[in-house]
C-alpha positions as CSV (number, residue, x, y, z in Angstrom):
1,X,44.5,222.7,-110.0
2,X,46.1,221.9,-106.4
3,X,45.2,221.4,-103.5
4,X,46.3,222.7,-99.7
5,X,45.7,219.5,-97.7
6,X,47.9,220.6,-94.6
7,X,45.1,222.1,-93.0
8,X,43.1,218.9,-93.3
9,X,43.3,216.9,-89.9
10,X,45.1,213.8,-89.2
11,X,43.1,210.2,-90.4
12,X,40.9,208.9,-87.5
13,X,41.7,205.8,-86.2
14,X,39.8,202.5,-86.8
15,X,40.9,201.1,-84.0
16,X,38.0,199.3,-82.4
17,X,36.4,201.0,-79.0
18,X,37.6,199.6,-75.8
19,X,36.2,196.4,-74.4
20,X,33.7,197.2,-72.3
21,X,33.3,201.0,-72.4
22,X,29.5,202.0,-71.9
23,X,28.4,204.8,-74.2
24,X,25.2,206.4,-75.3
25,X,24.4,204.6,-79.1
26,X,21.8,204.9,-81.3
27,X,20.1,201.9,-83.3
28,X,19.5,202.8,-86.8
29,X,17.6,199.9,-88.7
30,X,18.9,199.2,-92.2
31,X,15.4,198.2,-94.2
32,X,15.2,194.7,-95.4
33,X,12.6,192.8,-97.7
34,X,10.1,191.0,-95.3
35,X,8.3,191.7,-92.4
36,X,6.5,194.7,-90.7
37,X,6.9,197.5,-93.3
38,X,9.9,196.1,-94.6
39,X,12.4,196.2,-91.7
40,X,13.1,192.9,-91.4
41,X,15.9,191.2,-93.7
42,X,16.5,187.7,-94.6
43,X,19.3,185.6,-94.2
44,X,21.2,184.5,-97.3
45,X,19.4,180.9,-97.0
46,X,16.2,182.7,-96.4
47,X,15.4,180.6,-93.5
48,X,15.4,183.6,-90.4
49,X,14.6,186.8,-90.7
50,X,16.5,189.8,-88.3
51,X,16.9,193.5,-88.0
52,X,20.2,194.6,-89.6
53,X,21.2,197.4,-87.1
54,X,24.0,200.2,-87.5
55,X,24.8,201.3,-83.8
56,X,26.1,204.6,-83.8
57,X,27.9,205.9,-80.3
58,X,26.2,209.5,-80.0
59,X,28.8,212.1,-78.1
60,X,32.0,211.3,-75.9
61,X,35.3,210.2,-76.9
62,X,33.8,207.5,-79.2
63,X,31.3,209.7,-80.8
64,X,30.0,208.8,-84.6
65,X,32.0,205.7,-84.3
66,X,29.8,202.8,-85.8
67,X,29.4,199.2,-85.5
68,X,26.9,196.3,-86.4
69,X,24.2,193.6,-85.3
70,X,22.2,191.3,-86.4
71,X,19.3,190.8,-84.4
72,X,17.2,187.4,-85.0
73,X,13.5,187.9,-84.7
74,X,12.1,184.6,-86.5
75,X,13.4,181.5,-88.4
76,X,12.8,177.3,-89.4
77,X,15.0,176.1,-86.8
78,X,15.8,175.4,-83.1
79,X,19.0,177.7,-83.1
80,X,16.3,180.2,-84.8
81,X,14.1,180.2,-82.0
82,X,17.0,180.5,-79.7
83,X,18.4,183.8,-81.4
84,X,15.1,185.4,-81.5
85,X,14.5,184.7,-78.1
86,X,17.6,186.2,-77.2
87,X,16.6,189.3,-79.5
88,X,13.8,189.6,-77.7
89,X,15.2,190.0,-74.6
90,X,18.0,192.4,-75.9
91,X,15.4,194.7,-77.5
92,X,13.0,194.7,-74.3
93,X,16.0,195.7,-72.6
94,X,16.9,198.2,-75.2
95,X,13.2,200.1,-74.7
96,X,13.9,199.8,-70.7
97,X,17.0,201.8,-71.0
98,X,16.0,204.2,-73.7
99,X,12.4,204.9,-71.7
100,X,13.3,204.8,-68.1
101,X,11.6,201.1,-67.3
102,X,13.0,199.1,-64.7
103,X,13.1,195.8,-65.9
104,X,11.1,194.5,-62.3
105,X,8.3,197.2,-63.0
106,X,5.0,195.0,-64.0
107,X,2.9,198.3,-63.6
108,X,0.1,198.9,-66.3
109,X,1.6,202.0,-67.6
110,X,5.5,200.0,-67.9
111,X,4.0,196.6,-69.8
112,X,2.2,199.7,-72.0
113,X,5.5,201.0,-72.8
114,X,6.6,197.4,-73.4
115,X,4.5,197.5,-76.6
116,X,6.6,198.5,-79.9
117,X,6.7,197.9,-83.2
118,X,10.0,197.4,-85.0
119,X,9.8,201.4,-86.7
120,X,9.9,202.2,-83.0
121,X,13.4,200.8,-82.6
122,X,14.9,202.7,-85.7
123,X,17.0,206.0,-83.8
124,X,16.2,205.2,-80.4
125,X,19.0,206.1,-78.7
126,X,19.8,204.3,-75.2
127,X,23.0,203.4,-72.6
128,X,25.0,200.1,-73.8
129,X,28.1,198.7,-72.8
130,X,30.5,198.4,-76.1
131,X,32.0,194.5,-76.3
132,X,35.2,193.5,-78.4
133,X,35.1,190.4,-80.8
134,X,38.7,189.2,-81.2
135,X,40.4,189.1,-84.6
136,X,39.9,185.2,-86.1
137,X,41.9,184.5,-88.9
138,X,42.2,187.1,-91.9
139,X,39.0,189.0,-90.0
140,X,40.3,192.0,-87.0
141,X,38.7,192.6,-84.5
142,X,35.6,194.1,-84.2
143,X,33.2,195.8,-81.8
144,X,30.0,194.5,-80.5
145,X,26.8,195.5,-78.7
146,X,27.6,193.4,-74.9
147,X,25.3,195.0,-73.4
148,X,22.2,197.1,-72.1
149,X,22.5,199.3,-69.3
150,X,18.6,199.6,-67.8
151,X,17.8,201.7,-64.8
152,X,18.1,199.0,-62.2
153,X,22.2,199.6,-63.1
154,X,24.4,202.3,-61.5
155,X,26.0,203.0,-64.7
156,X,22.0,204.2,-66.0
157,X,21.7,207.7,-67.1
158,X,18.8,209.0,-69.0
159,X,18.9,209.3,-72.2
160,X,17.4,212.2,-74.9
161,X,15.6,210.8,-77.4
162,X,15.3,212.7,-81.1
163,X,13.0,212.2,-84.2
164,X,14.6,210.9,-86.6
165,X,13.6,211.5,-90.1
166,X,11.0,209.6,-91.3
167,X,12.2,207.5,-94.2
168,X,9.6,205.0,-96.1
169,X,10.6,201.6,-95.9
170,X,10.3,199.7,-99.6
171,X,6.7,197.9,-98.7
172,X,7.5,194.0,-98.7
173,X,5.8,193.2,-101.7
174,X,7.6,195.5,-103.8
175,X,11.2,194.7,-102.1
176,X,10.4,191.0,-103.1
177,X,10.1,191.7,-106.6
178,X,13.6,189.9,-107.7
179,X,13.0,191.7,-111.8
180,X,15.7,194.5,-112.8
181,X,14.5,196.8,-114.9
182,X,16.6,199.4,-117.1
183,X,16.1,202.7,-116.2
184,X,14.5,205.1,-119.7
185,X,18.0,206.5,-120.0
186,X,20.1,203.2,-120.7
187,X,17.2,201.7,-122.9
């Protein structure tokens, strides 16, 4: 049997997105095996523990493009405590944009809004400016979150949120459990 492929469009380019472009992207956490309800991952040494997030640019010319980060929320060392501090400040800046805060508002009802847990971060969408890594060695270049754009900035917009689909993270204990088993149909 053949095929008509001519209709099919042209291959999308993998180019990364311009340095500094600011889009609308929306944080999708890829469950882990520690922490709250399982969102947290651990590094390969098993000394820090992040969220793994899949930034996805939502409309415009860039829109469905993906990239990555790695967001340090805990670990043994100095440099540990460094990264999460700097995680914590990214994702307090991250809830400003998506929910309208100006990062100067100490009101009740803002440091109330200021209270998340990590599920809360999974599909919230919010303003960012898009950076670009330079290609080292046999790696290219890739793209990077630079980044958040909260009220107090010209370039703010809101932003619509959407439910995302609940999906159960594996609970922790289970997700530590290192034994394979076969599944009935390969025993």
């Amino acid at each position: 049997m053949s095929y008509d492929f001519n209709t099919a469009g042209e291959q999308r380019s993998f180019d990364v997105i311009p340095d500094k472009t600011i889009a609308v992207v929306q944080l999708n956490i890829r469950p882990g095996d520690a922490g709250e309800s399982g969102f947290l991952k651990r590094s390969n040494n098993g000394q820090a523990e992040g969220l793994d997030c899949e930034l996805i640019v939502v409309g415009g010319e860039y829109d469905k493009r993906k990239f990555w980060d790695w967001m340090t929320v805990n670990g043994t060392t100095d440099g540990h405590a460094q990264a999460a501090d700097i995680t914590h400040r990214k994702l307090r800046a991250i809830i400003e944009s998506a929910r309208g805060i100006k990062p100067t508002d100490v009101s009740e009802a803002a440091k109330k809004a200021r209270v998340v847990e990590y599920a809360d971060f999974d599909g919230i969408r919010f303003r960012a400016q898009i950076g670009v890594e330079p290609a080292k060695g046999d790696y290219r270049a890739k793209n990077f979150l630079a980044q958040i754009i909260t009220p107090d900035r010209k370039e703010w917009q809101p932003v619509e949120q959407v439910t995302k689909p609940v999906q159960a993270p594996v609970p922790a204990a289970e997700a530590l459990s290192n034994v394979i088993v076969k599944p009935a149909w390969a025993q």
